[in-house]
VEXLO-889406 format. One line per 3 residues: their letters; for each residue z, y, x of N, C-alpha, C. Coordinates in steps of 0.2 Angstrom, whole numbers. Each point is the difference from the previous one (the first is absolute). Layout:
<nodes>
A = Z Y X Z Y X Z Y X; ...
</nodes>
This chain:
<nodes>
XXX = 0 -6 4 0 6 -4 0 6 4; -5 6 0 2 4 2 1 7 -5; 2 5 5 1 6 -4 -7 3 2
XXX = -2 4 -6 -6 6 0 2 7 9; 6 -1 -2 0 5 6 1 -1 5; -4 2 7 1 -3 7 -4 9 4
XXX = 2 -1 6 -3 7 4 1 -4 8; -7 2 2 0 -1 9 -4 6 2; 2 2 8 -2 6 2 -1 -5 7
XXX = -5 5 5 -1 -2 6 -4 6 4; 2 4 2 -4 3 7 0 -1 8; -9 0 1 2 -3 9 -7 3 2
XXX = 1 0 6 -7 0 4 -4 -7 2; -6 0 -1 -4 -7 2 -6 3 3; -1 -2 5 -5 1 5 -1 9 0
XXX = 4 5 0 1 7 1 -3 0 -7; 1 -4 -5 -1 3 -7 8 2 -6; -1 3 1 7 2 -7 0 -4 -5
XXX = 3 -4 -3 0 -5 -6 6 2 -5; -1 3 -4 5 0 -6 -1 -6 -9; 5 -4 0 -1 -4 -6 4 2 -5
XXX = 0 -1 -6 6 0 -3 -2 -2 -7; 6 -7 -2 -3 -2 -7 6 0 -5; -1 2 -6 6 0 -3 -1 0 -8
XXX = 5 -3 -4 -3 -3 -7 8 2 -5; -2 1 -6 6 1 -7 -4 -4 -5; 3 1 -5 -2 -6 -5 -5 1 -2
XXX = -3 -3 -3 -7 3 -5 -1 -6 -4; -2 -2 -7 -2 -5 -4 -6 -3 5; -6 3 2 -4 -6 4 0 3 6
XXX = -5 -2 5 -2 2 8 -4 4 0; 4 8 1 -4 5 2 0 3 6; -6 -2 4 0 2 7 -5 5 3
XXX = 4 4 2 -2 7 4 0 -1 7; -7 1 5 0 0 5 0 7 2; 2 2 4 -3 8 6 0 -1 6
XXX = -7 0 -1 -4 1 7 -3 6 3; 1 1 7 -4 6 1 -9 -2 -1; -4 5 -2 -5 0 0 -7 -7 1
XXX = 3 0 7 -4 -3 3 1 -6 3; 4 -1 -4 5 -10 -1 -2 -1 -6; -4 2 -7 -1 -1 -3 -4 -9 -3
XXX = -5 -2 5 -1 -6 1 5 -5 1; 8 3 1 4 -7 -1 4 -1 -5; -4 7 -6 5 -1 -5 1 -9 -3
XXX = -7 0 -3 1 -9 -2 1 -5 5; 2 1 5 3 -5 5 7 1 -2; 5 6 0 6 -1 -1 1 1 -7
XXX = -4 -1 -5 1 -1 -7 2 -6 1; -5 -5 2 0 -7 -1 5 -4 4; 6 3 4 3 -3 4 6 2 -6
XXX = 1 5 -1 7 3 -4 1 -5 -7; -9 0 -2 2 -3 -6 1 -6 0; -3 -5 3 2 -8 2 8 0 0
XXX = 4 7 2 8 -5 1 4 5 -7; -4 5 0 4 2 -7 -4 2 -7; 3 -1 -5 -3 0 -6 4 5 -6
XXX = 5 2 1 2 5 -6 3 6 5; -1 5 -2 3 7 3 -3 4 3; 1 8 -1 -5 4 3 1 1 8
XXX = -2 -1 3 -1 -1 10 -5 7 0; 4 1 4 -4 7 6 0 -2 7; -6 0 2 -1 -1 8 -3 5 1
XXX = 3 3 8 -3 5 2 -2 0 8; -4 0 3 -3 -1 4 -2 7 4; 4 2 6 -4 5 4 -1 -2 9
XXX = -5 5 2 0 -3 7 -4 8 2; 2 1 8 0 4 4 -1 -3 7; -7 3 2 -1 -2 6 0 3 5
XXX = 4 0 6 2 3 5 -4 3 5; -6 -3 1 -5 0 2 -8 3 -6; -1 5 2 -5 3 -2 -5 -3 -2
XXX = -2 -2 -6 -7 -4 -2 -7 4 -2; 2 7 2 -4 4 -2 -6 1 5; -8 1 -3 -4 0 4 -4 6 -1
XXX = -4 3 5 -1 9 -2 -8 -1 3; -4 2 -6 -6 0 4 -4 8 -1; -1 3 6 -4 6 -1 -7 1 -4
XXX = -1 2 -4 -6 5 -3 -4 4 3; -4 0 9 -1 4 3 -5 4 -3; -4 -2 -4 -6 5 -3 2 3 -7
XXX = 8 -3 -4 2 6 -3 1 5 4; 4 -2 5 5 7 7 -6 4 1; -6 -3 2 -3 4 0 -4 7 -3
XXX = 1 -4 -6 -3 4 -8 6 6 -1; 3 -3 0 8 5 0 0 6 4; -3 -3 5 0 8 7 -6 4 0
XXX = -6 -3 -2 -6 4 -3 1 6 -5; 4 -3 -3 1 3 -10 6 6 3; 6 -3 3 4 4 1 0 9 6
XXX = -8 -3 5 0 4 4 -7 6 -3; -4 -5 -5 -3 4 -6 7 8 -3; 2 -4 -2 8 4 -3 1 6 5
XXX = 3 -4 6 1 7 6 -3 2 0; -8 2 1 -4 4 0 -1 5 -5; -1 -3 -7 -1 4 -4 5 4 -1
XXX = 6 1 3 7 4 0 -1 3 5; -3 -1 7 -2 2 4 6 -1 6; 2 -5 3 4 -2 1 -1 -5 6
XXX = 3 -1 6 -4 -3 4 5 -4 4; -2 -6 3 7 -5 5 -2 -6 -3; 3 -3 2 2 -8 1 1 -2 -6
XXX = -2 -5 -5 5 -3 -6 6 -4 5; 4 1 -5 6 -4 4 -1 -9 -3; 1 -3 6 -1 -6 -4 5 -3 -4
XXX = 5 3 0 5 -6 -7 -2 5 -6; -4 6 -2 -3 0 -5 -6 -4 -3; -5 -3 7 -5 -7 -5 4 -3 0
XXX = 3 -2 5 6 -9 -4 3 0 -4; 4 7 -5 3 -2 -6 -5 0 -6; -6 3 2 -5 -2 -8 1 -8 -1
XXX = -3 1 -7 -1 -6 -2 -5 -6 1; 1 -3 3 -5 -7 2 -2 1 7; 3 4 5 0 -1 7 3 -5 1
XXX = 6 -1 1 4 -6 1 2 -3 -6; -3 -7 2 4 -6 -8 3 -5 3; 8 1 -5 3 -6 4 -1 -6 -4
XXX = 1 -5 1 0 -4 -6 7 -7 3; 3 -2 -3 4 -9 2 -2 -4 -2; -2 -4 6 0 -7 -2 4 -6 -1
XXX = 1 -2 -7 4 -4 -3 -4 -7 0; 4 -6 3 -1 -7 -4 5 -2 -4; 1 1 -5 5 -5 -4 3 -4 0
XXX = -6 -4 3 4 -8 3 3 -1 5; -1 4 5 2 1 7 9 5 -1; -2 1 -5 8 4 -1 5 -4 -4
XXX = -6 -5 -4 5 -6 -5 3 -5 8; -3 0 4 3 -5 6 6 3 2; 2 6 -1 7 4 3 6 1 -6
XXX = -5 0 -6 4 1 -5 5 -7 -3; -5 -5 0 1 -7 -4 7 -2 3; 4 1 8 5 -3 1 8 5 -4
XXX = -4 4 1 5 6 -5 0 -2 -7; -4 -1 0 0 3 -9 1 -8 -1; 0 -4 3 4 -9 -1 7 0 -1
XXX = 2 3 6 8 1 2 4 4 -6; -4 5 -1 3 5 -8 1 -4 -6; -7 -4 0 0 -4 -8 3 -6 -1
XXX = 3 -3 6 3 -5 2 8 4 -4; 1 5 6 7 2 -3 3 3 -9; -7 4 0 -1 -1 -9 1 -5 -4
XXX = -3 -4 2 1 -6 -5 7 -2 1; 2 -2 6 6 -1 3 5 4 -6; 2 6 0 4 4 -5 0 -2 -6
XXX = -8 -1 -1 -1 -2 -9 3 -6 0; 2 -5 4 2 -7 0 7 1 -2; 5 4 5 7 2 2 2 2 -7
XXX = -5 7 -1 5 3 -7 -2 -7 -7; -6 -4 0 1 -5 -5 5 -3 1; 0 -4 6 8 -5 -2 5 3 -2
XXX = 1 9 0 8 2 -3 -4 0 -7; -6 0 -2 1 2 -6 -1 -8 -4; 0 -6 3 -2 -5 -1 12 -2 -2
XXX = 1 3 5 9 -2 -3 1 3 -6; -1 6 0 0 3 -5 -2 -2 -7; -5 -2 1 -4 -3 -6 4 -8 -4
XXX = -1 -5 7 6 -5 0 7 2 -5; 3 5 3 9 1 -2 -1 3 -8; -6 3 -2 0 4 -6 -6 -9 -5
XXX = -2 -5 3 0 -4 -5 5 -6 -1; 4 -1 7 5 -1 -1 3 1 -7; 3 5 1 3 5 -7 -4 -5 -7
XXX = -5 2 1 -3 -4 -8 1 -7 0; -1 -3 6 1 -8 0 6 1 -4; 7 4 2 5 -2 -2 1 4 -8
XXX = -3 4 -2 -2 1 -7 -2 -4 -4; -6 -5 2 -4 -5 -5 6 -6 0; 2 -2 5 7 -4 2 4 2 -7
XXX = 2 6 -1 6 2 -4 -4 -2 -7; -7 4 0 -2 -4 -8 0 -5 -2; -2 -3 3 2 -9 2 4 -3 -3
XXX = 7 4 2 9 -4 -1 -1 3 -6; -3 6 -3 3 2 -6 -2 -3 -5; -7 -5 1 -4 -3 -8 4 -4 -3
XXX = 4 -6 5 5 -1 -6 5 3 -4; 5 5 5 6 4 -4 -5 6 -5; -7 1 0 -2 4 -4 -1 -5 -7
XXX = 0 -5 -1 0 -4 -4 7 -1 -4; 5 -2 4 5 -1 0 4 6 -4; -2 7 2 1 9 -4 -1 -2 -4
XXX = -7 -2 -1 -4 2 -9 4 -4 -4; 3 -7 1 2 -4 -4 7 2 -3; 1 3 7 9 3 -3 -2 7 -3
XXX = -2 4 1 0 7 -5 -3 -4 -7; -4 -2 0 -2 -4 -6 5 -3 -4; 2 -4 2 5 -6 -3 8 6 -2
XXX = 0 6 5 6 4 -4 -3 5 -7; -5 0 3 -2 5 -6 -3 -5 -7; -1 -6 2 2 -4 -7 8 -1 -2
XXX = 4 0 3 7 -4 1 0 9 -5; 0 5 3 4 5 -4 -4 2 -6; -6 -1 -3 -4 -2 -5 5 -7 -6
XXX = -3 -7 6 1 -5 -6 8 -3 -1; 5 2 7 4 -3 4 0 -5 3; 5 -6 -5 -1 -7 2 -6 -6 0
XXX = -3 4 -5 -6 -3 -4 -5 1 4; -3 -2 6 -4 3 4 -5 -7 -1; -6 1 1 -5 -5 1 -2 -1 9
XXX = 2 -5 2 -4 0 7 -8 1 0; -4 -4 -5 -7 1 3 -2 6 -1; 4 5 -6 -2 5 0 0 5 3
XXX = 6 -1 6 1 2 5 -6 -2 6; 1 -3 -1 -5 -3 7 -8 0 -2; -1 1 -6 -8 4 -2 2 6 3
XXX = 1 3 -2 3 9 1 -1 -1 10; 2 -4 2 2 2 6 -7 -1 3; -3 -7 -2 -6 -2 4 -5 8 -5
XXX = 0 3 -4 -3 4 -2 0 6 6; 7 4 2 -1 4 4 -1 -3 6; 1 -5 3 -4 -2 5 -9 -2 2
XXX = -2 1 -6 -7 1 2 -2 6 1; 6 5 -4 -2 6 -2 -1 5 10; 7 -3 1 4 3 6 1 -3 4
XXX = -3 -7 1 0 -4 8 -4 2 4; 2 0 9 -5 4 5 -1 -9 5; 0 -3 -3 -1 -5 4 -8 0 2
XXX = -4 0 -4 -8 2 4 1 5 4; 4 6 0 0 7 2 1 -3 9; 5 -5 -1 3 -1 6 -3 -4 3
XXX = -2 -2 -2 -6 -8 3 -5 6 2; -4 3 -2 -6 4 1 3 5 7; 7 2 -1 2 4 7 1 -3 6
XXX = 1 -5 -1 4 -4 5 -8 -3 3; -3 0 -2 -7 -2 2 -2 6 6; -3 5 -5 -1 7 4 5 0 7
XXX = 6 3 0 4 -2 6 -3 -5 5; 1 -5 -3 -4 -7 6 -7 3 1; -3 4 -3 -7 0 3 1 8 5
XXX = 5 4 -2 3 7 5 0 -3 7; 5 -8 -2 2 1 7 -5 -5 5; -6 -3 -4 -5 -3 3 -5 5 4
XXX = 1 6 -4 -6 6 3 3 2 5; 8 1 0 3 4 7 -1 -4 5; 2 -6 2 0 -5 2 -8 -2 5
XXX = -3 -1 -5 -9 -2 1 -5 5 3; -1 5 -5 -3 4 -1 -1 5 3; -3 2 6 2 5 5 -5 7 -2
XXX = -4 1 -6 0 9 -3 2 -5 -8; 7 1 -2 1 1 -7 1 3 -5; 0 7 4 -1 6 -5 -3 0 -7
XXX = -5 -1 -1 -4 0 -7 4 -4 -4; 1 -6 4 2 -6 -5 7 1 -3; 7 2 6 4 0 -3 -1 3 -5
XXX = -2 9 -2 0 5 -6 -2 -6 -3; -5 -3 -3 -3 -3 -6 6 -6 0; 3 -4 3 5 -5 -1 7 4 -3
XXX = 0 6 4 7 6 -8 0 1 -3; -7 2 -2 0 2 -7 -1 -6 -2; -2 -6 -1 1 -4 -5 9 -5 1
XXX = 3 1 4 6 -2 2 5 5 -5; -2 8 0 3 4 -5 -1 2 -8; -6 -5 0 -2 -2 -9 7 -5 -1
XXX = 1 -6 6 5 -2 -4 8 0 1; 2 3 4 6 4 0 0 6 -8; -5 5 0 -1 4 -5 3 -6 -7
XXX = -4 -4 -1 1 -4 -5 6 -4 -1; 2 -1 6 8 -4 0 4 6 -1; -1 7 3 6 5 -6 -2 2 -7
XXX = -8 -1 -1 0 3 -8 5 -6 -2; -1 -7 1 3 -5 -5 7 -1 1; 3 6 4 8 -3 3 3 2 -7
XXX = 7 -3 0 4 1 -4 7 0 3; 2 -1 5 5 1 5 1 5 6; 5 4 0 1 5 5 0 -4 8
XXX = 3 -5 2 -1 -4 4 -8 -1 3; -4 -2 -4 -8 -2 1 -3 6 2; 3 9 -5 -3 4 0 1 4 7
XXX = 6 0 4 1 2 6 -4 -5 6; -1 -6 -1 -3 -4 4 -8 3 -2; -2 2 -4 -8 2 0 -2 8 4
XXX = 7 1 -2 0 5 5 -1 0 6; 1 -2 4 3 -3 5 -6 -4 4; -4 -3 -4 -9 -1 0 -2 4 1
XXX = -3 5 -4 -4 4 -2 2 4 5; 5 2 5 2 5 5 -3 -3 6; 1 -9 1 -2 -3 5 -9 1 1
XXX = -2 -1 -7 -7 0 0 -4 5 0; 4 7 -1 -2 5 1 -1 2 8; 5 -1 0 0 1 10 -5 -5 5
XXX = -1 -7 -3 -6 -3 2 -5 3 -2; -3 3 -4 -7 4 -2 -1 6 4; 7 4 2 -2 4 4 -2 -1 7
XXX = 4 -6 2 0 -2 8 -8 -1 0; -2 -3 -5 -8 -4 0 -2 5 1; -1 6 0 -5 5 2 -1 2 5
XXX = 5 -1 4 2 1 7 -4 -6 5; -1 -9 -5 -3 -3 3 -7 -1 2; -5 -3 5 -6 -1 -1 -1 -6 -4
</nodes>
């Protein structure tokens, strides 16, 4: 199991190149993954698309990628026949101002298209520098999203704990909830007929509100869900989705076990679910 959120960082120099990594993720319902590349790395967006998504599948992730080269990759090629154009037109100008001397030369060199610089980037020759970095980052990333899962994987554990031990309690109550009906019933004939009581009449009546007010399916259907909770923590290494759709049908039947209560005993024990499975519902958002 792990958790939606993890962060790794790395800055280093590799062959007198500057390498800056850094990946980091919060929850998100599906995989929204934001790369930032400088420009001209752009060619490796789908290469590190496809490494991130193979190990993760729910959460928004930002990767951000910078690099800085210590060494000058800029190449500057002169334009001699604009330079020249430039000092024709410009000494035209002196002239017709009337004006005479030397052009200075860092006036042709700062026009436009004298000197072009331009950098030569390969991608891939930069993915060779990058790829051990940005391994070490996403190794540690996932690594966090592991760490914080297991605490939330206790967590998850200790809160169905808790219901195990609620369905447990509805359980012990199917008979003494039978054994209530029979006595409020039986008194309130005895103060009605007194002595003159009819058993089966009694005992119609009781199997009556027992069909009405029995959670025995309620309980059998919960105790099921639970075993399928603790099958997905267990197994299931992104559960997220699944848990939410196993709570809410786990809280159809707790829901139903309090409409049908008739005891303050059963109705504080449903509380007491409904707190436990609420808290599992919010963990799950937290999980992938």
């Amino acid at each position: 199991m792990n958790s939606m959120t993890g962060y790794g960082f790395k800055e280093t120099v590799v062959d007198n190149t500057q390498i800056s990594v850094e990946i980091k993720s919060v929850n998100n319902r599906f995989l929204d993954l934001n790369i930032n590349l400088p420009p001209f790395l752009n060619p490796l967006e789908a290469k590190i698309r496809k490494i991130v998504s193979e190990k993760v599948t729910r959460g928004k992730v930002d990767v951000t990628i910078r690099v800085k080269d210590m060494n000058s990759t800029a190449k500057v090629v002169a334009d001699t026949e604009a330079a020249v154009m430039y000092a024709e037109e410009i000494s035209k100008i002196a002239a017709a101002l009337g004006r005479s001397g030397e052009i200075p030369l860092s006036l042709i060199i700062s026009q436009d298209g004298v000197l072009n610089v331009t950098h030569e980037y390969d991608a891939e020759r930069y993915w060779e520098r990058i790829e051990p970095v940005f391994g070490e980052v996403f190794d540690a990333f996932l690594q966090d999203r592991i760490r914080e899962g297991e605490n939330l994987k206790k967590d998850l554990l200790a809160k169905l704990d808790v219901l195990d031990k609620c369905a447990a309690f509805f359980s012990e109550w199917l008979p003494k909830m039978e054994s209530k009906f029979k006595e409020q019933i039986e008194t309130k004939f005895r103060e009605l007929l007194g002595e003159h009581v009819d058993e089966n009449r009694i005992m119609s009546e009781v199997a009556a509100m027992l069909v009405r007010y029995t959670i025995n399916e309620e309980v059998v259907r919960l105790r099921s869900h639970l075993e399928v909770l603790r099958k997905e923590f267990s197994e299931n290494k992104t559960p997220g989705k699944r848990i939410d759709f196993i709570c809410q049908e786990a809280n159809r039947e707790i829901n139903t076990i309090g409409s049908k209560n008739q005891f303050t005993e059963v109705g504080a024990m449903v509380v007491n679910a409904k707190d436990a499975l609420e808290n599992i519902r919010e963990q799950s958002k937290n999980v992938e």
